[in-house]
C-alpha positions, 0 to 999 in steps of 0.5 A: 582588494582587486576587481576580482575579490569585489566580484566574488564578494558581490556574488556571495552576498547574502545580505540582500542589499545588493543589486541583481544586476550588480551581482549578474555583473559580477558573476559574469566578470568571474565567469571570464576570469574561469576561462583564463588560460592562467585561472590556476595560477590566479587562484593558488596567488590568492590562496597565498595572499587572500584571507577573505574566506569568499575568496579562498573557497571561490579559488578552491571551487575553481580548481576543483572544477578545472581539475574534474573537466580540463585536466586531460588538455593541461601541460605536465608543468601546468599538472606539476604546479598545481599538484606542488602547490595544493600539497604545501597549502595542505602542509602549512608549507612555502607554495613559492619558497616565500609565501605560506598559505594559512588555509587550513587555518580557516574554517572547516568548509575551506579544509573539506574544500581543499581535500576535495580539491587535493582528492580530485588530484589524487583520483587522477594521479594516484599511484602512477603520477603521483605515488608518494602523496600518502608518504609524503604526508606522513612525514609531514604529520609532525607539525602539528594539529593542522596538518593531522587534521588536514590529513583526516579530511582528506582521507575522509574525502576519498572515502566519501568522492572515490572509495566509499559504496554507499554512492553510485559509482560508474564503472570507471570510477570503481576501476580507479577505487579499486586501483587506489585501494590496491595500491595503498594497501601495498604501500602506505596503509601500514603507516597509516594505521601506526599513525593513528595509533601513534596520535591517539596514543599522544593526544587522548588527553590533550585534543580529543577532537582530534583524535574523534577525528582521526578514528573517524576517518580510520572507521571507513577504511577498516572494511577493505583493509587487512583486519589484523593491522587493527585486530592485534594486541596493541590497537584492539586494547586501546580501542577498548580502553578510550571506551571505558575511561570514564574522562574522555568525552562521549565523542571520541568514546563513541568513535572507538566504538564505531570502529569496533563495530566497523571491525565485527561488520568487516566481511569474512569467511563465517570461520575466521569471523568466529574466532575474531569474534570470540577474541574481543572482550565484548563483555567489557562494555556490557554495563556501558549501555546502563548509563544515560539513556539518550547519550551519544555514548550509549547510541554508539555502545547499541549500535556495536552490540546490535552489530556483534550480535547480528554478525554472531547469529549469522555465523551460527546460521552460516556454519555446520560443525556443532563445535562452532554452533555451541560457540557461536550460541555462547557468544550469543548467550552472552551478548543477548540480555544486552541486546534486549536491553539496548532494543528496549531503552535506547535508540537503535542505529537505524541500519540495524533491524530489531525486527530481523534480527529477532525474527532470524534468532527466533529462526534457529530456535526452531531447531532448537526444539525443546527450549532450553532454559536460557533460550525460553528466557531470551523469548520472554525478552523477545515479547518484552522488546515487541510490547515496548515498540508497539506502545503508543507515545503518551505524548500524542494520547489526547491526539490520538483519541480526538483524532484529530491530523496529528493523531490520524499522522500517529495511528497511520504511522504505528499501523504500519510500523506495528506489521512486522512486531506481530508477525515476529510475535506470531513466529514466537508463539509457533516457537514457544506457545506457552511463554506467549500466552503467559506473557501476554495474560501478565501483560494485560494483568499488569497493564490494569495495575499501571498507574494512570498516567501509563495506564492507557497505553500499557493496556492498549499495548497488551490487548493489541498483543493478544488480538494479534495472536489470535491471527496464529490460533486456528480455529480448532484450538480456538474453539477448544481453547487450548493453551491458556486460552480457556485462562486468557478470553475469560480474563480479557471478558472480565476485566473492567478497564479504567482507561476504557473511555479512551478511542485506542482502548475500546476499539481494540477492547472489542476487536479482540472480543470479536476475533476469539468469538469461535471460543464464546460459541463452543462456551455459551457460558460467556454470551451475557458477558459478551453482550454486555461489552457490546451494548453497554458504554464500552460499545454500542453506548460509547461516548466517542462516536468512532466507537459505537460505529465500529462496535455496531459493525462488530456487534452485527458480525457476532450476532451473524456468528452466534445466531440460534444461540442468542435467541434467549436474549432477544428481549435483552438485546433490543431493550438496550437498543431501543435508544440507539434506534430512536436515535438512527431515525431521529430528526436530530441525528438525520440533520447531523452532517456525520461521515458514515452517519449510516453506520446505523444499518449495522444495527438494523442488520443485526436486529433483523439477523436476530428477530428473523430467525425461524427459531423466534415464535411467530407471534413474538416475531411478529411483535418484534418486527410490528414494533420496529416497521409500524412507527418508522412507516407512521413516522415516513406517512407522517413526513410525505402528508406534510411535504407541501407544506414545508419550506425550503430550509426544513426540506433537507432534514425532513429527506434525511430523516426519510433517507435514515428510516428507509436504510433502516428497513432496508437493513432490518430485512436482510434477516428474513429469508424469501422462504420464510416470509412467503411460504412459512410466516405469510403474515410476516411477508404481509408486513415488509408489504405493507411496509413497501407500499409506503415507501413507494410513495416516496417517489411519487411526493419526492419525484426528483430527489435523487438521493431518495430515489437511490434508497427506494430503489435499493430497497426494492432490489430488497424486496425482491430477494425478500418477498420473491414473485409476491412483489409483482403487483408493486412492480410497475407502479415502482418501475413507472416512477422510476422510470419518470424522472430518471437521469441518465445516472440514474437509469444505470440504477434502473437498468441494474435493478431489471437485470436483477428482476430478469434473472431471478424471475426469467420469462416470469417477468416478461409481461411487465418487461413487455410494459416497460421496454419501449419507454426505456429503449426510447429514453435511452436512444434519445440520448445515447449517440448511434455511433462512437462518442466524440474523442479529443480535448475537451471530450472527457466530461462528466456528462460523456462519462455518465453517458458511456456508463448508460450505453454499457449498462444498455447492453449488459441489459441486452445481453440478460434479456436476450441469454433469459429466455426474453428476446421474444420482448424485443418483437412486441407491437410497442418494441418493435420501432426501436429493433432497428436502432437497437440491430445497428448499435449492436452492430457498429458496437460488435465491430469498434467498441474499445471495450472488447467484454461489450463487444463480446457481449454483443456477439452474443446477444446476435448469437443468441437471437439467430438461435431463438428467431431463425428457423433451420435452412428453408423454415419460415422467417419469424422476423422479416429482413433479420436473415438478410441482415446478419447474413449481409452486415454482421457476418462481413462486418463483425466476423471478417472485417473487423477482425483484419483491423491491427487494433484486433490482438490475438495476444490479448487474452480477452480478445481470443474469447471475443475471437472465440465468440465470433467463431461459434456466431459462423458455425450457429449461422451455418447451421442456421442459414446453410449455403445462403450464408456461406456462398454470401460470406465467400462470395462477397466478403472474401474477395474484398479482403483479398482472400485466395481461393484455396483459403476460401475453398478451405474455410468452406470444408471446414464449416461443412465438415462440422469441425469442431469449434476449437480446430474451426478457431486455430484454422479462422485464426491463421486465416485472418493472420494471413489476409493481415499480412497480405494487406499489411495494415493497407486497409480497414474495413467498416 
């Protein structure tokens, strides 16, 4: 052994043992040796003379390498050696007229090496240099085994490296493909094709490996070259024949497959397709895909149906004359009830979709209209083949209901994969609505019938088929329950499912219910059914709490459909959940660290949907809502008496329970409407009242728990849609407690809420506005920065962010007080300190903002306050140095300077409605402030932008004039435009 078989040893070594500096060593030393002018030569000597494998797949390795990347700068006879020599390796020849290479003796990483190495040659040489290597090899094939063998891996190799599609290719590479396959197809396919026949036909018996291989490498060349050298009366009977003889091994049978499959995929023009088609005894293999399900075999026996199938329907769409449609639909006839059965029990080749291909069959149906027989028979199959595929494995059903990672991975998965079944299902139901809805009334029949262990999910399976459905129904035939449906919802309402305890079951079980509800309003027959499912353990008294969750949803969602009409069963309705109730506001329940734990609103919403019904007597409402609100409010009073008194561990639960009982009321009040409680039943209002003046003590024992501020708050914003003007008097106690100790977080909350105040009271609300503003303003300001916020690293923390959150909120509360009517607020004695601050953030914002919705909002608020405190030209000033300052600062700095900033883009949709603000603020200051605004306008702020005299004369005839605001717009525009492109981006003005 020499110095370099030790380096290539060492570099291979995968034991561990060896030294990494050892191995860098020898991996150098081999690097060295790459570089000899004479590397070739040194590896096809120790191709001849080594049997150690690291050695001969290193050598091969190489010569790949200098083949790919010095071949352009090798001499002829350096080119000549290397080609003479790899082919007699490959041949089991003489490299030197002494030595043989045993190579291809080994194992068969060095034989698929060694094709690559001889394929390199080949993308180089072949047909100009070398143009008799196929010949060649040909003749050599009759030495046995090795040498046919080595042959397949090569043809192989160039399919995979040169010709094959199923790689990116650059451009060259496809040039020397098609080159190759040119010049093959003229001189050496023919040969070839024999030769396999010629092989197959000799060693069926005697090596079936070879001959898998051998069919192997013929499969890939059959879609480019001449189909009639395979389809013709002595290979496609063979091909048939190794299929169906039962001795051969499922390899070569799934071989001969394959290739036919290759020869039915092969593209064509649709009418010479048909008649190959038409011409292969398909049929013969039919009863093959009955056998072992999971076998090689039948795999490959699918995949070739699958394939027939498709390739028949693409000729039926593909082809006009009738004559050639009846056939093509015969052929599919035939083929299909095998194609069912593959799609049902085997697994399909993953480049075939059922899907597709279903939903194109069921394509041409529609011109199929009426059905035949054959084809209603086919759609019976098509739902057979959908209720298979969406079913759950039972493998994962206790993973499934307990939900744990394993089942949520299955759920996710087969929501995803279910999308296309249900449309195909839908599509079906278009086609043939009567077979749909019977199928899926047999389903679910049989689904109760199957045995336990299939049981769950047959009648998953079966409700989900019919739950998808209802998405193709519209709402009249719902309603009216046309078809089988007036059959299919009662069946569904009154069937008892055993397996109903299980998660998948019952939510399905339910949101089927709820998706036909439209039929159970047209037929109130079925409402105490209804009900029961819903209240009962198969719902809301479900075991498993994903269950009664989703089912309160659903239950709140049919109690807003249904309405009026569930009034008789109000009593029903709260009796069974009066535990469920108990249980939202239980000390036990509160404690419980339950994600989505206040799910329990759903039930709260649905109750307060149902008892705050003006249809409900006011006496038995009054009951109703006395009996809900009175022990939640002792229950809250009881809590807040014993705050003090309670020790850090207990106070958690306690703000719980607190937290619970306020998201109930909250909830419960979303059913009565402002007229009813303040205009029709006063004494109802009276209660929601009272309720509140409860629940305001929250805030004043809790001052700083955050999360039972938030609920307060939410539940006042409640209020005022519920009580209207009646909860003024409860107003400034709330606000001044929210007020107090209130984060800048949660003064965004706050402000939202005056916002709401704002707009639904107006100038209504301005006294209590007149209170509060100064404290708010001041609160804000203290906090906020006058300018920009700081940029760069470190910048972006939470604090910042809640900080921009609270400067937006602040104008967004501006902009409302200021478009309703208030801005006479701003001007109070209190107020007055904080409207200078406030005049120069809205100004530094109109101008730099990043966001251009607040600059807008900004412009508008100025707007509108020239509008309310500027008299026409000449009038009295109603706030001192206002004029002087939009004159002197906003008009220059909002309306010209910053619009000459590049960061201003006209292109942005946004930003031409911040440009259209900005014009109409010139026009209401013209109208407002005349000559005075225009002359400082021209005078000072034109001439600093360099603006000419022509444009500036221009833009003042336009404004004198009264332009309209949309030519004003178009001529401002260009204006600015221009100034832009005689600055050149130079300048920016603040």
């Amino acid at each position: 052994m020499d110095d370099l078989e030790k380096a290539i040893l060492i570099l291979f070594d995968e034991s561990g043992s060896i030294d990494e500096g050892l191995k860098k060593k020898a991996k150098d030393y081999c690097d060295e040796i790459k570089e000899k002018p004479s590397i070739c030569s040194i590896c096809i000597d120790k191709l001849c003379f080594s049997g150690i494998v690291q050695v001969q797949f290193w050598c091969l390795q190489t010569l790949h390498e200098v083949i790919r990347f010095r071949y352009a700068s090798m001499s002829p006879d350096e080119k000549f050696f290397i080609r003479k020599s790899v082919f007699s390796i490959a041949c089991l020849e003489a490299v030197d007229d002494k030595n043989v290479a045993r190579v291809i003796e080994g194992p068969a990483f060095i034989k698929n090496k060694l094709a690559q190495v001889l394929v390199t040659l080949i993308y180089f040489e072949y047909p100009l240099i070398w143009s008799s290597v196929f010949v060649d090899f040909l003749h050599r094939l009759h030495k046995g085994v090795l040498v046919i063998d080595m042959f397949c891996r090569i043809l192989n190799a160039l399919d995979d490296e040169v010709i094959s599609l199923d790689y990116q290719r650059t451009p060259e590479e496809l040039v020397v493909a098609t080159h190759i396959k040119d010049a093959m197809r003229q001189q050496c396919v023919a040969q070839i094709v024999r030769a396999s026949y010629d092989i197959v036909s000799l060693y069926r018996n005697s090596d079936q490996e070879l001959c898998t291989s051998v069919l192997e490498s013929m499969r890939s060349y059959i879609s480019w070259i001449d189909i009639g050298l395979i389809v013709n009366d002595v290979f496609i009977p063979l091909l048939f024949d190794l299929i169906l003889v039962g001795g051969l091994s499922e390899q070569l049978r799934g071989a001969a497959a394959a290739c036919l499959l290759a020869v039915v995929s092969k593209r064509m023009e649709p009418q010479s397709k048909l008649l190959l088609l038409q011409n292969l005894p398909i049929s013969r293999v039919f009863g093959l895909v009955a056998e072992d399900g999971d076998s090689e075999l039948v795999s490959s026996i699918a995949a070739l149906l699958s394939g027939y199938a498709a390739e028949v329907l693409e000729c039926f769409k593909r082809l006009n004359s009738e004559e050639a449609k009846g056939v093509s639909m015969e052929l599919l006839n035939e083929v299909l009830p095998s194609v069912f059965y593959v799609m049902q029990n085997c697994e399909v080749d993953a480049a075939f979709s059922i899907v597709q291909f279903l939903s194109s069959y069921v394509g041409t149906m529609k011109s199929l209209s009426p059905l035949r027989e054959k084809q209603l028979l086919h759609v019976g199959q098509i739902l057979e083949v959908i209720l298979t595929h969406i079913r759950y494995d039972p493998t994962y059903r206790n993973n499934l209901d307990i939900l744990d990672k394993i089942g949520r991975e299955e759920e996710d998965r087969m929501v995803e994969f279910r999308k296309d079944l249900f449309v195909l299902l839908r599509n079906v139901n278009r086609v043939a609505p009567d077979v749909t809805q019977v199928f899926i009334r047999n389903s679910l029949a049989s689904a109760v019938a199957s045995s336990p262990d299939r049981n769950v999910e047959e009648v998953e399976a079966a409700l989900s088929l019919f739950y998808a459905l209802g998405e193709s129904i519209s709402d009249e035939s719902m309603r009216t329950g046309s078809g089988l449906l007036r059959e299919l919802v009662p069946m569904l309402l009154s069937t008892r499912f055993p397996c109903h305890s299980n998660r998948l079951v019952a939510l399905v079980y339910l949101e089927t219910v709820t998706r036909y509800m439209k039929f159970i309003q047209e037929n109130t027959q079925y409402i105490p059914i209804v009900l029961a499912a819903f209240l009962d353990e198969r719902g809301i008294h479900h075991p498993n709490i994903n269950v009664s969750r989703r089912a309160s949803y659903l239950f709140m969602r049919i109690v807003k459909l249904l309405k009026v009409k569930l009034v008789p069963f109000i009593e029903t309705i709260l009796q069974s959940l009066q535990d469920t109730v108990a249980r939202f506001t239980s000390m036990d329940y509160a404690s419980k660290d339950l994600t989505g734990s206040e799910d329990g609103s759903h039930i709260f919403e649905a109750i307060g949907l149902l008892i705050g019904m003006e249809d409900v007597p006011l006496e038995k409402q009054s009951d109703y809502l006395s009996a809900l609100l009175t022990p939640l409010c002792q229950q809250v009073e009881a809590l807040l008496m014993n705050a003090k008194l309670l020790s850090l561990e207990e106070a958690p639960a306690k703000i719980a329970v607190i937290q619970q009982i306020i998201m109930a009321i909250n909830s419960l009040s979303k059913g009565f409407s402002e007229r009813l409680v303040t205009a029709s039943r006063p004494a109802i209002g009276l209660m929601f009242k009272q309720t509140l003046d409860v629940l305001l003590q929250v805030l004043v024992v809790f001052p700083k728990v955050e999360p039972l501020r938030s609920k307060v708050t939410s539940f006042i914003h409640r209020m005022v849609e519920t009580l209207g003007a009646s909860v003024f008097p409860y107003l400034p106690k709330a606000l001044e407690q929210l007020l107090a100790e209130s984060e800048p977080k949660e003064m965004v909350g706050f402000l939202l809420l005056l916002n709401q105040l704002i707009c639904k009271f107006n100038t209504l609300f301005r006294d209590i506005l007149e209170e509060v503003f100064p404290a708010i303003t001041g609160r804000i300001f203290s906090v906020i920065p006058r300018d920009a916020f700081p940029s760069g690293p470190g910048t972006n923390t939470e604090e910042i962010r809640e900080l921009q959150e609270l400067q937006k909120g602040l104008y967004t509360f501006l902009h409302v007080i200021a478009t309703h009517n208030l801005s006479s607020v701003f001007l109070s004695p209190k107020s007055r300190a904080y409207l200078d601050p406030m005049m120069q953030l809205l100004l530094y914002t109109s101008c730099n903002h990043r966001d251009i919705l607040v600059r807008k909002a900004c412009v508008q608020i100025f707007i509108t306050l020239i509008k309310d405190w500027c008299a026409r030209p000449c009038g009295e000033e109603k706030v001192p140095g206002f004029q002087k300052f939009i004159i002197e600062a906003f008009a220059t700095n909002c309306c010209l300077y910053s619009l000459l900033d590049k960061s201003f883009e006209f292109r942005d949709a946004n930003t031409l409605v911040l440009f259209g603000e900005i014009v109409l603020a010139q026009k209401v200051m013209y109208e407002k402030f005349g000559d005075e605004f225009l002359i400082h306008f021209v005078s000072k702020g034109f001439p600093a932008a360099h603006c000419s005299q022509d444009l500036a004369e221009q833009y003042c005839q336009r404004l004198q004039q009264g332009s309209d605001i949309k030519a004003l717009k178009s001529f401002y525009q260009s204006l600015i435009e221009n100034l832009r492109m005689q600055q050149n981006g130079s300048l920016v003005f603040r």
